[in-house]
N, C-alpha and C positions, 0 to 999 in steps of 0.2 A: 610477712609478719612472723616473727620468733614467736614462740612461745611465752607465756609470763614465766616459765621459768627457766626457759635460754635467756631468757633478756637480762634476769637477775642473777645470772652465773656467769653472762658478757662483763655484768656490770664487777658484779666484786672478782672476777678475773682481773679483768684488764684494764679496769677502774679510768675510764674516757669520758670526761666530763666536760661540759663547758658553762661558766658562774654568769648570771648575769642580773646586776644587780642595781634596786630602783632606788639612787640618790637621793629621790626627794619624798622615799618614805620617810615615818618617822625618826628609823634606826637605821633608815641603809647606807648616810653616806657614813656614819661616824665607824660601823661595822665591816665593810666593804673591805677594807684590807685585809682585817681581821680572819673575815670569813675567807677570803680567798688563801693565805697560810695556813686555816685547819685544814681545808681541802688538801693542797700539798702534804701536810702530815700528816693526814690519814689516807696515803700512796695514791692519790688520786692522778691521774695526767689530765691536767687545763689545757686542754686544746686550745681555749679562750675565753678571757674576761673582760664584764663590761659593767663601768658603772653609769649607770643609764641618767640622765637629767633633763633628757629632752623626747627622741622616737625613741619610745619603748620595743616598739612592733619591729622597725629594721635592726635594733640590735637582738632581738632572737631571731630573727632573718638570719642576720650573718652568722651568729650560734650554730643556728642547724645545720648552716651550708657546710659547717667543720667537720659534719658525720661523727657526733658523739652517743652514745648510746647513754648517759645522762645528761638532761638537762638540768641546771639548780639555779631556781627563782629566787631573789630575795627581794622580799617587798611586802608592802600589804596586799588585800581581798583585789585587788583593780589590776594589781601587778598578777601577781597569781591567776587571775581570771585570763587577762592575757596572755600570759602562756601555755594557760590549760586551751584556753581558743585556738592558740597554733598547733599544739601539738596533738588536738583531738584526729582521732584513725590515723597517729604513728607510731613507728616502732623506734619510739624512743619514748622512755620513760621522765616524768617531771621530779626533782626533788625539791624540797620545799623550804627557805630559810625563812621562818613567820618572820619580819622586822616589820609589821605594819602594826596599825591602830587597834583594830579588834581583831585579827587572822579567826577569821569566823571559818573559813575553809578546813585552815590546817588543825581548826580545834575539830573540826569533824571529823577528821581522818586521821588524830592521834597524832598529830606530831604539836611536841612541845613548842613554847615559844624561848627558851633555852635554848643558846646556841652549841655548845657543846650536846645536848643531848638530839638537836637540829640532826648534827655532822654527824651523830655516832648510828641514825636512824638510817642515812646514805651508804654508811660502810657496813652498817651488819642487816638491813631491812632486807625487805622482798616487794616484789613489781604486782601489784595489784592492780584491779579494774575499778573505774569509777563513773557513774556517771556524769553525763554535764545536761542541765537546761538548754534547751535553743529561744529565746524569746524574741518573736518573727523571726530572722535571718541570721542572730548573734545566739552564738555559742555562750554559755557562762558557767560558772562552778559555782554560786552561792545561792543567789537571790534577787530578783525583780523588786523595786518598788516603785508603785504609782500612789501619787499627790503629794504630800508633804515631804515626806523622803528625798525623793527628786529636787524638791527644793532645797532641802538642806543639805545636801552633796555637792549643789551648784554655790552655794552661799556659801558654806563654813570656812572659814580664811583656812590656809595651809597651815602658815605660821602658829595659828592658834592650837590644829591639829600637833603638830610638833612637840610643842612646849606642855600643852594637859591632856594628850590622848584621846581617848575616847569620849570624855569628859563635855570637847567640842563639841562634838553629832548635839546632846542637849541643849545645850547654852546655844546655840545657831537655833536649835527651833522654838526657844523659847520666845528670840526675839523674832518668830516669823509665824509663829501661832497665833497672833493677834487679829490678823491679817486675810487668815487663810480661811477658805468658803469650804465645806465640805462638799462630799461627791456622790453622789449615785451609782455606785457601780455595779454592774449586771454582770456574771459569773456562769459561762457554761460550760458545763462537761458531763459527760457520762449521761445525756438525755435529758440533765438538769438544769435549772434555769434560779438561781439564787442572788437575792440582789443588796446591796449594802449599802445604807446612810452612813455614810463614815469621813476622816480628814485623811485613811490609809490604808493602804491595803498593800499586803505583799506575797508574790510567791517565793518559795523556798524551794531551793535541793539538796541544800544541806540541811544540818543540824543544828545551827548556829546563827543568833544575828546581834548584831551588836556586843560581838565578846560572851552571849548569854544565851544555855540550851531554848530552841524554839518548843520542842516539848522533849520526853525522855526516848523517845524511840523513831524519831525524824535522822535520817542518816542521805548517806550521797551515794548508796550503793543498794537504792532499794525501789528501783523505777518507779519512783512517786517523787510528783511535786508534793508543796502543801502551802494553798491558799489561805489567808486570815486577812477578815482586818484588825486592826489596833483603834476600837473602840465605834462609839454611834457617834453622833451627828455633832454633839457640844464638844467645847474643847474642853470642859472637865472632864468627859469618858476617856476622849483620847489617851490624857494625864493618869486617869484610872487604869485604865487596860493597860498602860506604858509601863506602872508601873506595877502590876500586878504579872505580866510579862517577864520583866528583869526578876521576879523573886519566889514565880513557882513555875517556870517552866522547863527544871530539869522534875520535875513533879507532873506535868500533866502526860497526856496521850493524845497518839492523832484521833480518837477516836472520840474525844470532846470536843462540845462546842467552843471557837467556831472554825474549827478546822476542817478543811476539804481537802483531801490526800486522791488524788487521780495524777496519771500517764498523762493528760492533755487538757486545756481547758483555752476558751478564747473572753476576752476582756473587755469591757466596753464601759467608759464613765458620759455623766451626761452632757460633757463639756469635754473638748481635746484637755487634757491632758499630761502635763510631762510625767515619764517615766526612767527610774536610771536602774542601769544591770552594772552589779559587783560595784558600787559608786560611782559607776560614770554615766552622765547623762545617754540616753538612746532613746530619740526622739517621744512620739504623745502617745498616748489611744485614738483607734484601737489598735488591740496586741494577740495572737496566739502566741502561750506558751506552752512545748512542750517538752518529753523527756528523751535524750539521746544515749542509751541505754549503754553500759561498757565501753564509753565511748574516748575514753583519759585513760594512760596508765601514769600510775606514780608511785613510788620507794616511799613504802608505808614501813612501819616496822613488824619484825619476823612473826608475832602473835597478831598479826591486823585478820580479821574477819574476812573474807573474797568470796562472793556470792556471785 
């Protein structure tokens, strides 16, 4: 393994890249050409491009098989996750084109959803360390969510996501809150044993969920998850803590209720449960999550923090 800062002197030397890009984000197929001509004008060599519509996984297969010393994802939080799952413990760096829904990721680690400012963060950045979640045997960069979550990942029409953004995730749970029993969930880590009547619960490794700070000091680079649920047992709290969530949590700390910030925790609701990691379903409860420290490099930009 290079250094992080042979890798970022490989990179804006010799600038060896390969694009691979998720058509059925919300901006990726319309962007896709786009992004792959800023690469070449800002002296990049595409070893190879792909605009992805179906295996996401075998086209960064064949990516990596090129031997580039940048990778650049463009997609949303599921795509990026992806990547960041292949490329955990290599030496090759992820770069990041947010074209998804909420890029909950790349808001955590500073890179705009501007695509010129995207490109100019690949050509003038530095290779940092991040880390990722493992939730049981899956690697991930954002966030676990068990009960309602899960459902509404599995529900939300694409088409819908498309057309109103983030907008979707709500209107899908609106019509699925009706519906939905809440959960019991038991919570341990650190010798602690905490239990929750709630419709959700999520953990975090980043900073970010649904396009909105989770609190002011939650980052991807600070070997802490951070457990909460989203409200008590009625589906008014849920609706309360939802939105009390979205409008002071670049305002809170992990050090308020009811956040749990630990390295490991195991999950348990009183009923199997689904659960999805970075939007995509991965199977029920139970679940150990924990944190896999330095475990992602990516082209952050030159003033990014690297702990």
């Amino acid at each position: 393994m290079r250094t992080k800062q042979q890798l970022t002197d490989d990179i804006r030397r010799d600038r060896r890249a390969v694009l691979v890009v998720n058509a059925r984000s919300r901006r990726g197929r319309k962007l896709y050409e786009d992004a792959h001509a800023r690469l070449l004008a800002a002296g990049f060599t595409v070893l190879g491009s792909y605009a992805v519509d179906r295996d996401l996984e075998e086209s960064l297969a064949e990516a990596l098989a090129l031997g580039p010393d940048l990778l650049v994802a463009g997609g949303g939080d599921g795509t990026i996750s992806t990547a960041g799952r292949m490329l955990a413990h290599r030496d090759v760096a992820l770069g990041l084109l947010p074209l998804g829904t909420t890029n909950n990721f790349a808001r955590t680690v500073g890179i705009p959803p501007d695509l010129d400012a995207a490109i100019a963060t690949l050509t003038d950045g530095k290779v940092i360390d991040v880390d990722l979640g493992v939730a049981g045997d899956m690697p991930f960069t954002n966030h676990v969510g068990v009960g309602l979550s899960a459902e509404i990942m599995i529900s939300a029409p694409r088409r819908l996501k498309r057309v109103v953004g983030r907008i979707a995730y709500p209107i899908t749970a609106l019509g699925l809150l009706t519906r939905h029993r809440p959960l019991t969930v038991t919570v341990r880590a650190d010798g602690r044993e905490i239990v929750y009547r709630t419709h959700q619960v999520y953990v975090a490794n980043g900073g970010f969920h649904a396009g909105r700070p989770i609190t002011a000091d939650a980052g991807a680079d600070d070997r802490l998850l951070v457990a909460y649920p989203v409200g008590g047992g009625t589906r008014w709290e849920l609706l309360r803590e939802t939105a009390r969530n979205v409008l002071t949590g670049h305002r809170r700390t992990l050090r308020e209720q009811p956040f749990l910030a630990v390295g490991e925790l195991f999950l348990q609701t009183d009923r199997p449960t689904r659960t999805e990691v970075d939007g995509e379903p991965c199977g029920e409860t139970p679940l150990r999550v924990a944190v896999d420290p330095n475990a992602l490099r990516i082209m952050a930009a030159a003033d990014s923090p690297d702990h």
